[in-house]
C-alpha positions in Angstrom: 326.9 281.4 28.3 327.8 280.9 24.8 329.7 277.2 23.9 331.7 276.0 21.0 331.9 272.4 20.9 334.8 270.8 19.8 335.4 267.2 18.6 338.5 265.4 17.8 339.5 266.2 21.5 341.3 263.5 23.6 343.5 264.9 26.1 344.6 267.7 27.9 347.1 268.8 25.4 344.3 269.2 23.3 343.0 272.3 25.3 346.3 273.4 25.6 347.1 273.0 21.7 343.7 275.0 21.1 344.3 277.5 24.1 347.5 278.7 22.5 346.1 279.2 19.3 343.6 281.5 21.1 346.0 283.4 22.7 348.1 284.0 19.6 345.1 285.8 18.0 344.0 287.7 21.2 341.1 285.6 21.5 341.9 283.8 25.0 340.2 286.4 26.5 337.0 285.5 25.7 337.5 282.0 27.2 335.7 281.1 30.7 337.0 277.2 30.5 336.8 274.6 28.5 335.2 271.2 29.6 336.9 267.9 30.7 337.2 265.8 27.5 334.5 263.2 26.9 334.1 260.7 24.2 336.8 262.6 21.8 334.7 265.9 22.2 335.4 268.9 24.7 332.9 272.0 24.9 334.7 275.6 25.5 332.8 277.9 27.2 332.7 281.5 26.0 332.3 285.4 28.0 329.3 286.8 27.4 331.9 289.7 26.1 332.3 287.7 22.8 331.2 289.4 19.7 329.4 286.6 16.9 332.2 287.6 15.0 335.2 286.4 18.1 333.4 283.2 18.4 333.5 282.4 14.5 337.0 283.3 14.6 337.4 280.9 17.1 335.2 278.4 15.3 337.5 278.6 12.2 341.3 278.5 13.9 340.2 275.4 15.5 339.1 274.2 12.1 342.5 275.6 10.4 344.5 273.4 13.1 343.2 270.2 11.0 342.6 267.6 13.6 339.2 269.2 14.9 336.0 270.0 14.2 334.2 273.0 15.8 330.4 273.6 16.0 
């Protein structure tokens, strides 16, 4: 499975914020969970369906949101 790893992470409303920006751009699909948040970093697991091209939109809205970082 396929994982973006996201840092600036502290809370749940964290996956929340980042879930929703997902779902705005019809890419929530693609989403099998994302991790419990550890030291300021959560990991967000991606389908096997995802296309290089999903996950580095996904990669770059988490960037645009300004408060993460996503590898």
């Amino acid at each position: 499975m396929k994982t973006i790893t996201i840092s600036g992470m502290h809370c749940d409303a964290c996956k929340k914020l980042i879930l929703m920006e997902f779902t705005e751009h019809n890419l929530d699909q693609y989403v099998d969970h994302i991790s419990e948040i550890e030291k300021n970093q959560g990991t967000v697991y991606i389908k096997d369906t995802a296309t290089k091209e999903d996950i580095e939109q996904m990669k770059q809205l988490v960037r645009d949101m300004g408060s993460y970082t996503a590898l």
